[in-house]
Every structure is written in C-alpha cells, then in structure tokens.
DSSP file (Angstrom, degrees, kcal/mol; ACC not computed):
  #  RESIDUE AA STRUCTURE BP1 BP2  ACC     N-H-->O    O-->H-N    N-H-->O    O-->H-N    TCO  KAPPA ALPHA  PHI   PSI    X-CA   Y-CA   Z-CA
    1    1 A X              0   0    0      0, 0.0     0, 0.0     0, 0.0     0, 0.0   0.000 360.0 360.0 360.0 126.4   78.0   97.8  107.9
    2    2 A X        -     0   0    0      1,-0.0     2,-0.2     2,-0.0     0, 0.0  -0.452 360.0-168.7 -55.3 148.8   81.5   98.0  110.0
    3    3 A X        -     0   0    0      2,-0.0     2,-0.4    26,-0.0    26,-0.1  -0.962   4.2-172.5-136.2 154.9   84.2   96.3  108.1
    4    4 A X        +     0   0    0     -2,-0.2     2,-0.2    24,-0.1    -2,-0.0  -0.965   7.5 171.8-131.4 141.1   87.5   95.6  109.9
    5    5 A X        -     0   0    0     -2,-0.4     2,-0.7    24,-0.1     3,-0.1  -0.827  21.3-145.4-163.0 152.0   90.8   94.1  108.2
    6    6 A X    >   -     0   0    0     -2,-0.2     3,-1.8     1,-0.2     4,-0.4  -0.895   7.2-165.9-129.5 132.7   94.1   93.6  109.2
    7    7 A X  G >  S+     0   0    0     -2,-0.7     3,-3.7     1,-0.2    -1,-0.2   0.928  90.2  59.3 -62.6 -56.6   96.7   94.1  106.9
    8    8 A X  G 3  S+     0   0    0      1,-0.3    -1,-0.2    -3,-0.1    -2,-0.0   0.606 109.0  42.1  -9.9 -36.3   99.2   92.3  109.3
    9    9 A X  G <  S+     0   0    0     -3,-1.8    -1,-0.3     2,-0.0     2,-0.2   0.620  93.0 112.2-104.8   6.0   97.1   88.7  109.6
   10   10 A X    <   -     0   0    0     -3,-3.7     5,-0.0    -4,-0.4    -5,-0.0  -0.585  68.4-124.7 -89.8 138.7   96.5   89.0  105.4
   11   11 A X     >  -     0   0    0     -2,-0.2     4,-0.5     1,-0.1     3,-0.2   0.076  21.2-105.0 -46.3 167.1   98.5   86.2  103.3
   12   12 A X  T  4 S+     0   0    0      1,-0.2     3,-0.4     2,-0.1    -1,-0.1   0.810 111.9  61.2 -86.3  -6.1  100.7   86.8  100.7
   13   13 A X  T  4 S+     0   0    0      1,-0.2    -1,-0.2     3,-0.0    -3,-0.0   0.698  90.3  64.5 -70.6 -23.7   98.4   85.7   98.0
   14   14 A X  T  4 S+     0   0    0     -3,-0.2     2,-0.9     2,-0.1    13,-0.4   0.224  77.0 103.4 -90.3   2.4   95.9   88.0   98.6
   15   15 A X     <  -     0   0    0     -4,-0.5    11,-0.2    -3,-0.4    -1,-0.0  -0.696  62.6-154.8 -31.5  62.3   98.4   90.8   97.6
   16   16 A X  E     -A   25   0A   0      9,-2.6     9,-1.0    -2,-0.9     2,-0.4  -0.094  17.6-109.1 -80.3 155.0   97.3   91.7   94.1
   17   17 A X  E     -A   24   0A   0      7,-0.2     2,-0.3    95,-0.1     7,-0.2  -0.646  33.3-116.5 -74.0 149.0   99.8   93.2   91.8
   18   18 A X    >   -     0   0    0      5,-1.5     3,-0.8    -2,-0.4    94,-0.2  -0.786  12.8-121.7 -98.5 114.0   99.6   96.8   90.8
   19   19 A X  T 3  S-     0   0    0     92,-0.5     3,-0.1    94,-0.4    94,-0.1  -0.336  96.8  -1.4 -77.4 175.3   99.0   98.3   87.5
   20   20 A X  T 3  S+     0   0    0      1,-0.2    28,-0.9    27,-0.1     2,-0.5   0.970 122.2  96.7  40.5  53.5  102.4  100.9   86.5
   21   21 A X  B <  S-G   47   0B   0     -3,-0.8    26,-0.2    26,-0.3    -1,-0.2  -0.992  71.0-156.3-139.2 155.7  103.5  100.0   89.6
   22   22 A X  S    S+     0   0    0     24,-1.7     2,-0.2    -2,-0.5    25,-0.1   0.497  75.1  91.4-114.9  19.7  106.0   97.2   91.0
   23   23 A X  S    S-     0   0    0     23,-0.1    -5,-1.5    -5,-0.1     2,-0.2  -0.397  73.9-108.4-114.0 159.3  104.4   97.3   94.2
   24   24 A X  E     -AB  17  40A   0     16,-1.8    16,-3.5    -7,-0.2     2,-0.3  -0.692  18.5-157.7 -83.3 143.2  101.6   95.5   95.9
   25   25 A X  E     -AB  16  39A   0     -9,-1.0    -9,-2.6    14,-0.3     2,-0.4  -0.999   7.6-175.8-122.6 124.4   98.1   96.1   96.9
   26   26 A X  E     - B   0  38A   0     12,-3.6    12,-2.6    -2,-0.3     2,-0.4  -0.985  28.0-125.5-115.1 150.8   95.8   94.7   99.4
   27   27 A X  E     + B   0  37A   0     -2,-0.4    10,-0.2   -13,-0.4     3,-0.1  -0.777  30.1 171.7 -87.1 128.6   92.4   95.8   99.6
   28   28 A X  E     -     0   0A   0      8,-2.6     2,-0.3    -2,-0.4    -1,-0.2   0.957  50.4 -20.4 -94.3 -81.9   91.2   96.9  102.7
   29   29 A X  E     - B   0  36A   0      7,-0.6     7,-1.4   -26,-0.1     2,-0.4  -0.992  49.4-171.9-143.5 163.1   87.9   98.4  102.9
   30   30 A X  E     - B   0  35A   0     -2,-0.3     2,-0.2     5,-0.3     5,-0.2  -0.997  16.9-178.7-176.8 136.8   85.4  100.2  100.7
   31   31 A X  E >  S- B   0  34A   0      3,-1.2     3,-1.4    -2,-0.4     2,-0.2  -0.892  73.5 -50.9-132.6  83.5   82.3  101.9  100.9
   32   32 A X  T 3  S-     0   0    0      1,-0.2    75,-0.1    -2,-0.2    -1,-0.1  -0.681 122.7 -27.7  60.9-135.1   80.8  103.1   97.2
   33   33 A X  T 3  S+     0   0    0     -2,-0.2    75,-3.6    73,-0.1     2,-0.6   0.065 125.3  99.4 -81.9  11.8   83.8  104.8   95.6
   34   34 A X  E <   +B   31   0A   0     -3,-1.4    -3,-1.2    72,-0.2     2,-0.2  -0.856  58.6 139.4-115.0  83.1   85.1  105.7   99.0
   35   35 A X  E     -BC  30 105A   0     70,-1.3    70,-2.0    -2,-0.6     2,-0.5  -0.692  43.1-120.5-150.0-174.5   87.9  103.1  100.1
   36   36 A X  E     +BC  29 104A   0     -7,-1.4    -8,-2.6    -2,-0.2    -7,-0.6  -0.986  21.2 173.7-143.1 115.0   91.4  101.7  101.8
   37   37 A X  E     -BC  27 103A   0     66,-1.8    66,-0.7    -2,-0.5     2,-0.4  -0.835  23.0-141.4-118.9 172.1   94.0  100.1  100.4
   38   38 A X  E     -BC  26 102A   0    -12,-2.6   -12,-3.6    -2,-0.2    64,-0.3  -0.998  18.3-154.7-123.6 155.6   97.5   99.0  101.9
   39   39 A X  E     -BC  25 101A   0     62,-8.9    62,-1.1    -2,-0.4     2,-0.4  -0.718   4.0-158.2-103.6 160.4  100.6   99.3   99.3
   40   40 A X  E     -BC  24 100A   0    -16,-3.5   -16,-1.8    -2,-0.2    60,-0.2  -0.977  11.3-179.2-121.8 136.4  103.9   97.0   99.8
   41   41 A X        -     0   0    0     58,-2.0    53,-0.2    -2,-0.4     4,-0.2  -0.387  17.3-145.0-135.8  82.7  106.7   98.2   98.3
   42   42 A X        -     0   0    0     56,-0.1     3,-0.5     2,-0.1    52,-0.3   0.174  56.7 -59.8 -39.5-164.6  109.9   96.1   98.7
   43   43 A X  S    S+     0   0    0      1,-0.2    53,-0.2    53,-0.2     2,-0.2  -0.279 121.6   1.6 -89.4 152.8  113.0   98.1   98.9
   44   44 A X  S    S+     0   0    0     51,-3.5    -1,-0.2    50,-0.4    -2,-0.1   0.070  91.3 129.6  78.4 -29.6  113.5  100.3   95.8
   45   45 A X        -     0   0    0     -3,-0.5    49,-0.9    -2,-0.2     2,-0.2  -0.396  35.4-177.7 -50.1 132.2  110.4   99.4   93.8
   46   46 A X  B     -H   93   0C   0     47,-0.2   -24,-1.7    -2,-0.1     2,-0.2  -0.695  30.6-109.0-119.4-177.1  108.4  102.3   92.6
   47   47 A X  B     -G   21   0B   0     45,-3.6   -26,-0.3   -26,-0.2     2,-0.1  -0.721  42.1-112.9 -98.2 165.6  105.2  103.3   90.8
   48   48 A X        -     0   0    0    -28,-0.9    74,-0.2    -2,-0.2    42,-0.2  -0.491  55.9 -69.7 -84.2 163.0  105.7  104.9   87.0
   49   49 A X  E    S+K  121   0D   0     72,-1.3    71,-2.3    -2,-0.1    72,-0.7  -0.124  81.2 160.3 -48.7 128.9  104.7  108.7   86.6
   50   50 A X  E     -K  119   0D   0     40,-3.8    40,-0.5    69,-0.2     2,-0.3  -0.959  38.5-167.9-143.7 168.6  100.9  108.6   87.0
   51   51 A X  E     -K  118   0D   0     67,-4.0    67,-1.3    -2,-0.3     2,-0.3  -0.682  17.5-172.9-142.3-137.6   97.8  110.2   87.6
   52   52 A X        -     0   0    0     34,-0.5     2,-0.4    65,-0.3    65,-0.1  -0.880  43.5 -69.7 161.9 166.1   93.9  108.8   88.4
   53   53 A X  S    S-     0   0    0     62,-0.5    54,-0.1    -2,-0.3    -2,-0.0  -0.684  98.8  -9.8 -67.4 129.5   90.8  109.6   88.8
   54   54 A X  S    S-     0   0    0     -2,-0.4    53,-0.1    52,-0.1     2,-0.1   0.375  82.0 -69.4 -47.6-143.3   90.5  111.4   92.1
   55   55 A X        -     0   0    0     30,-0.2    51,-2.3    31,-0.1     2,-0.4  -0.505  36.4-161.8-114.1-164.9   92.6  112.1   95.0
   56   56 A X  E     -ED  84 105A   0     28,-1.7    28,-2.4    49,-0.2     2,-0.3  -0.982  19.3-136.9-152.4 146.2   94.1  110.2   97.8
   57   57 A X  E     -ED  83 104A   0     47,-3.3    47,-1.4    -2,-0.4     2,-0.4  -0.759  21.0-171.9 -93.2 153.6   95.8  110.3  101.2
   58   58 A X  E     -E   82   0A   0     24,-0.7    24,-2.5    -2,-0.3     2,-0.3  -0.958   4.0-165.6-139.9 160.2   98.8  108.0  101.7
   59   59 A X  E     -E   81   0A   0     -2,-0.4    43,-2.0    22,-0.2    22,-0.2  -0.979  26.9-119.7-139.1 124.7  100.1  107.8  105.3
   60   60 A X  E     +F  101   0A   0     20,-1.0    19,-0.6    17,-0.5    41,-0.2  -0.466  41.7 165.5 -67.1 149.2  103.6  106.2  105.7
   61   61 A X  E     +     0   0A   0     39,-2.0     2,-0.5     2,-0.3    -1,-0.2   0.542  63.7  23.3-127.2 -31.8  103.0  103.2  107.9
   62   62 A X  E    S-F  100   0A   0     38,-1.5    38,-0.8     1,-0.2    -1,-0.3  -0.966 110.7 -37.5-135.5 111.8  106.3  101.4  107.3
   63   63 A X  S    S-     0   0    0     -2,-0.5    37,-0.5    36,-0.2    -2,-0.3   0.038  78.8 -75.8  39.8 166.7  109.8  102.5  106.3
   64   64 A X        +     0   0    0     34,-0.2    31,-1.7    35,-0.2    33,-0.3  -0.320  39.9 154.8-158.5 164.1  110.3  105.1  103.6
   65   65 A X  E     -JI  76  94C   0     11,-0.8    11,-3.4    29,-0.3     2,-0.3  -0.797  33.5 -92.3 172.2 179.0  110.3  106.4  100.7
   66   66 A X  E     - I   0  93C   0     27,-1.3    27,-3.3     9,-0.3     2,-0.3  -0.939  18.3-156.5-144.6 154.0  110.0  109.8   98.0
   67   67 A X        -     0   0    0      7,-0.4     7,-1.0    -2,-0.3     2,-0.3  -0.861   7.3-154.4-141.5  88.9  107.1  110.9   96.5
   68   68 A X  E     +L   73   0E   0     23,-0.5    23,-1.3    -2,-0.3     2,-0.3  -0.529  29.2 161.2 -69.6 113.5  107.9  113.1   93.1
   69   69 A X  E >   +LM  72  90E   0      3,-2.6     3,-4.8    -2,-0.3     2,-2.3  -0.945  62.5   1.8-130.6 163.6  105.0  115.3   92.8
   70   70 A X  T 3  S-     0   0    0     19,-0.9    19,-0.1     1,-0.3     3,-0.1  -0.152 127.2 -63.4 101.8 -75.0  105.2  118.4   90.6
   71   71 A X  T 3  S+     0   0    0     -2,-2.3     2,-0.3     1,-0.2    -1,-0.3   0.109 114.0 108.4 101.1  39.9  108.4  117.7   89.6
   72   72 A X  E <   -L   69   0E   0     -3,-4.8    -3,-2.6    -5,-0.1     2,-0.4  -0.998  69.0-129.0-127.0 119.2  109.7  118.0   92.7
   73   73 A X  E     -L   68   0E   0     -2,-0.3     2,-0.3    -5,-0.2    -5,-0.2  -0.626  31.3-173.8 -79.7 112.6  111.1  115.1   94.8
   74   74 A X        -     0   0    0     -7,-1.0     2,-0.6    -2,-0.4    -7,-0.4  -0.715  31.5-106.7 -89.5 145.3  109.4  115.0   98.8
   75   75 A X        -     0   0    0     -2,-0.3     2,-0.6    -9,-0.2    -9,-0.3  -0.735  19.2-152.3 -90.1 143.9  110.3  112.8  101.4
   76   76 A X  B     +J   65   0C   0    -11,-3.4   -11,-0.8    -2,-0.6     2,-0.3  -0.892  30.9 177.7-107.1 126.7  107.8  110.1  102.2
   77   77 A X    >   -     0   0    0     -2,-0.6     3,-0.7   -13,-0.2     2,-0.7  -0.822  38.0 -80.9-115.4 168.3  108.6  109.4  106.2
   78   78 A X  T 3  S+     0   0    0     -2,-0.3   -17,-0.1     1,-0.3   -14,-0.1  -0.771 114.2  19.7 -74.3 114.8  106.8  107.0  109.0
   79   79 A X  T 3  S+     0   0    0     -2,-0.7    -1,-0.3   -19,-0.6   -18,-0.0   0.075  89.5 125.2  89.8  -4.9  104.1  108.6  110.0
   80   80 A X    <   -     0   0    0     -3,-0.7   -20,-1.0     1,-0.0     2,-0.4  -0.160  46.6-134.4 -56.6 165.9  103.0  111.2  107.8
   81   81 A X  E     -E   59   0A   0    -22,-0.2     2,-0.3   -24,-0.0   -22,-0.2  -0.893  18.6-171.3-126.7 146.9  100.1  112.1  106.0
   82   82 A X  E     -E   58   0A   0    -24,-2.5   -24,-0.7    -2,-0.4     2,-0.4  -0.751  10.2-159.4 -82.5 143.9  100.1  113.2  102.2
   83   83 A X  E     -E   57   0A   0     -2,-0.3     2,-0.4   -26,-0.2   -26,-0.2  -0.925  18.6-179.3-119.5 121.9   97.1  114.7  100.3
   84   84 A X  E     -E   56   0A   0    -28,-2.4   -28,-1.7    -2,-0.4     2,-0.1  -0.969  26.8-135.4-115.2 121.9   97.8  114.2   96.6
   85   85 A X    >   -     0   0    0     -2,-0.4     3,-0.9   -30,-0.2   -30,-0.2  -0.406  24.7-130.1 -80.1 147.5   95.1  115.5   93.9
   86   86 A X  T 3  S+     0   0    0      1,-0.2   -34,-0.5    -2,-0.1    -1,-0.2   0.928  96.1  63.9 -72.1 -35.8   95.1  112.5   91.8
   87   87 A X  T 3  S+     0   0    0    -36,-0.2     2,-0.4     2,-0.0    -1,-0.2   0.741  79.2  84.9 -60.0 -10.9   95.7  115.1   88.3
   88   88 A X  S <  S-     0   0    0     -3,-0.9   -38,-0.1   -36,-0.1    -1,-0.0  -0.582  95.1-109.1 -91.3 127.8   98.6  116.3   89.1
   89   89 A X        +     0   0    0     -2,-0.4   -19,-0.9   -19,-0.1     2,-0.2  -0.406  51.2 156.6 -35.1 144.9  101.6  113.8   87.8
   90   90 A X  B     -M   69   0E   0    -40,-0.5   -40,-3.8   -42,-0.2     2,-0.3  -0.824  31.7-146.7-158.0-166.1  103.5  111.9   90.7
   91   91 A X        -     0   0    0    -23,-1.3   -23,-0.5   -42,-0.2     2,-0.4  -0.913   6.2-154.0-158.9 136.9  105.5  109.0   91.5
   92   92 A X        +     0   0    0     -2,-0.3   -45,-3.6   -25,-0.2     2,-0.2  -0.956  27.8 159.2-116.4 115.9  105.7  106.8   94.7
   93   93 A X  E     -HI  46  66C   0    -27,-3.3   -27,-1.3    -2,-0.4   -47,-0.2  -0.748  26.5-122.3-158.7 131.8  108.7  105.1   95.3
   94   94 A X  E     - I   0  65C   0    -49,-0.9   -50,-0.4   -52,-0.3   -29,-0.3  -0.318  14.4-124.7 -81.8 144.7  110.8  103.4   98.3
   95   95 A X        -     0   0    0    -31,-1.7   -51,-3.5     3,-0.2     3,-0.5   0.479  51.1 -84.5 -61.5-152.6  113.9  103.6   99.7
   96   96 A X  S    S+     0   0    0      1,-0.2   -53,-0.2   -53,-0.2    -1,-0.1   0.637 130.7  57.4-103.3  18.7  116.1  100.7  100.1
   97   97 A X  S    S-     0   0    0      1,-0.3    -1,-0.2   -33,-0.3   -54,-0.1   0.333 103.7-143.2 -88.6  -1.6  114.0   99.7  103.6
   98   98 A X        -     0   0    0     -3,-0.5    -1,-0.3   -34,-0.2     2,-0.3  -0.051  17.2-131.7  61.7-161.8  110.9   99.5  101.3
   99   99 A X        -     0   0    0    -57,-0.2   -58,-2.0   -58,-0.1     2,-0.4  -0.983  10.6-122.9-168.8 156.3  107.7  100.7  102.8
  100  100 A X  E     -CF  40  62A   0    -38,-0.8   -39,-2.0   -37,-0.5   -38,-1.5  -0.995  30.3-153.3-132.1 116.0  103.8  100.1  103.4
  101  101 A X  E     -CF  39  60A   0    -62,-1.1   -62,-8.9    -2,-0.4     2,-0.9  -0.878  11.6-141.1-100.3 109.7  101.5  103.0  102.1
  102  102 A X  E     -C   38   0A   0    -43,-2.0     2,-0.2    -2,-0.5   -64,-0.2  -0.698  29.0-161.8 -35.0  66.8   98.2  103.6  103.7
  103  103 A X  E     +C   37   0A   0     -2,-0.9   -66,-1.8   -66,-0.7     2,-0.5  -0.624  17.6 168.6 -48.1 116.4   95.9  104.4  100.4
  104  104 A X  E     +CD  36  57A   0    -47,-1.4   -47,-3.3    -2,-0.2     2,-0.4  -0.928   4.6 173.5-117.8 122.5   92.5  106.2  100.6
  105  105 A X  E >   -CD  35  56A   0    -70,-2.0   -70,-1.3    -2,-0.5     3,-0.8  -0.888  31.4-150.5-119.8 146.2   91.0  107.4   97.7
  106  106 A X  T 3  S+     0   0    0    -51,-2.3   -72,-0.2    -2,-0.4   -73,-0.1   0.147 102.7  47.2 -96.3  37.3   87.5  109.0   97.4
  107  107 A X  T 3  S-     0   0    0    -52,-0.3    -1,-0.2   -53,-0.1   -73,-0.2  -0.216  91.1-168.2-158.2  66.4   87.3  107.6   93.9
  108  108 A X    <   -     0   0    0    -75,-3.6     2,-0.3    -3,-0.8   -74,-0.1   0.085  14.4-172.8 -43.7 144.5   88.5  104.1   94.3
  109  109 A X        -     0   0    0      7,-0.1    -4,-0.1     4,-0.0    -2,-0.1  -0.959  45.9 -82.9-134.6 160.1   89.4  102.0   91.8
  110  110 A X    >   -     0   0    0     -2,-0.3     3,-1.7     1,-0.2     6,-0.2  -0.346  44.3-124.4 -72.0 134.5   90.3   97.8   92.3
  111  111 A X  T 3  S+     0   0    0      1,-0.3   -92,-0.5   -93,-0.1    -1,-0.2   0.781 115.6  47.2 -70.8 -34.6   94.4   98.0   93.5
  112  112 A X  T 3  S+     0   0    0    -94,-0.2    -1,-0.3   -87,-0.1     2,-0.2   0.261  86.6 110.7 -95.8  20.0   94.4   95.7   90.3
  113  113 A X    X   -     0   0    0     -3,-1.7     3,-1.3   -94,-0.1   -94,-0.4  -0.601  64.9-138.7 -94.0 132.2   92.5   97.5   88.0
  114  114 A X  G >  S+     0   0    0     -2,-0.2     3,-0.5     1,-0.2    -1,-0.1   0.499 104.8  65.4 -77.1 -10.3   94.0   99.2   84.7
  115  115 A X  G 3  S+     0   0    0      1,-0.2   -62,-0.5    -5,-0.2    -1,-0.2   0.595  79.7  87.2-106.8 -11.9   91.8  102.0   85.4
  116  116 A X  G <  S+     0   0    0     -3,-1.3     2,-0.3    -6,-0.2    -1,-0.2   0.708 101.0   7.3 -55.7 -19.1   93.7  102.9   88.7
  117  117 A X    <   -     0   0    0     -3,-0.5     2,-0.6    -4,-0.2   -65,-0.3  -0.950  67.3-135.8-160.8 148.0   96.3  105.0   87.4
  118  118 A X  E     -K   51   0D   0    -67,-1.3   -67,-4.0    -2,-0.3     2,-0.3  -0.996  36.5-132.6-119.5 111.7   97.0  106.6   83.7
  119  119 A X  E     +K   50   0D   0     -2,-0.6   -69,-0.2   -69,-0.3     3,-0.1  -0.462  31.5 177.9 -43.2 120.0  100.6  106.0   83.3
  120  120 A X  E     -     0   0D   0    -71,-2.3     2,-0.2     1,-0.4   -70,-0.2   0.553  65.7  -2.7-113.8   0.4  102.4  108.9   82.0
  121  121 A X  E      K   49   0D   0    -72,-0.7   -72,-1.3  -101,-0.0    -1,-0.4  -0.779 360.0 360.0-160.4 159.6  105.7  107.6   82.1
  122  122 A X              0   0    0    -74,-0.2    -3,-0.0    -2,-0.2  -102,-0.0   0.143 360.0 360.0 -58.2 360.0  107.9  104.5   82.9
C-alpha cells in the first residue's frame, strides 16, 4: 500500500518526544521494520551518546548541525546524506539554526519508544 505524509502540513501535537534526545520525532512511514521518520531539533538541542538496533540514513533537510561519530565531530549540512551503523556510538546535535533530520532505519523502532536508542552517555 502507498503511504504519503507530509511533514510540513503535520501539527505540533503529533510530534512525539524522543527518548535520550531533546529533539522531536514525527513518524512518517513504515513498512515491517523498514521506516521514515522526521527529527526537529530546535537550535542547540542534541541527542545523548547512543547506539540502536540497526542502521540509519539521516539526510539534512533543514539547517545544520554535527554529528560525533567515532569520536570524531562531522559536519551535518543541508542536503547530505549520512550512513550511520547504528553500533557504533554517536551523537546528533544542532547548530544554533536547529535542523530537521530525515531518519530511515531498516530496524525501526517507535520515535518514542525506549528501545530506540541505548544511551551511552548524557
């Protein structure tokens, strides 16, 4: 079945909070474990060190941001693509225009879910 959504007409209610994050999630679309989220991050907010159960693309869609993978700080720009394997520590976090992260992970878990991310630091 097609499914369509646009983050752009979605309210603010339907904006779930993130866990280890300070950021927002909406859920986009999903197919078995296979799915789309978009992240809001006002300006400055980040995620704590994490990692989860498989990996993920993020695509900058909006304003900017660093992405500590590694232990190494990257620049997150508008328009880019990322591949991040979900074991490796990292950290997502925006600059001080914030930013909207394109999520797809092929081993989705609910953007509110405790079981999205294992925290490995604050």
């Amino acid at each position: 079945m097609l499914q369509i959504k646009n983050y752009l007409e979605a309210e603010w209610m339907d904006w779930q909070g993130m866990h280890g994050s300070q950021a927002h999630g909406l859920p986009l679309v999903k197919q078995d474990n296979f799915a789309a989220d978009m992240l809001h991050f006002l300006p400055n907010e980040k995620t704590s060190l994490h990692t989860h159960p498989g990996n993920h693309i993020l695509f900058v869609v909006e304003g900017g941001g660093f992405l500590t993978y590694d232990d190494k700080e990257h620049p997150l720009v508008k328009g880019a693509c990322y591949l991040v394997p979900g074991i490796t520590p990292h950290r997502v976090s925006a600059d001080d225009r914030g930013m909207h992260l394109l999520s797809i992970a092929d081993t989705h878990r609910s953007v509110d879910s405790e079981e999205r991310t294992e925290v490995v630091e604050n």
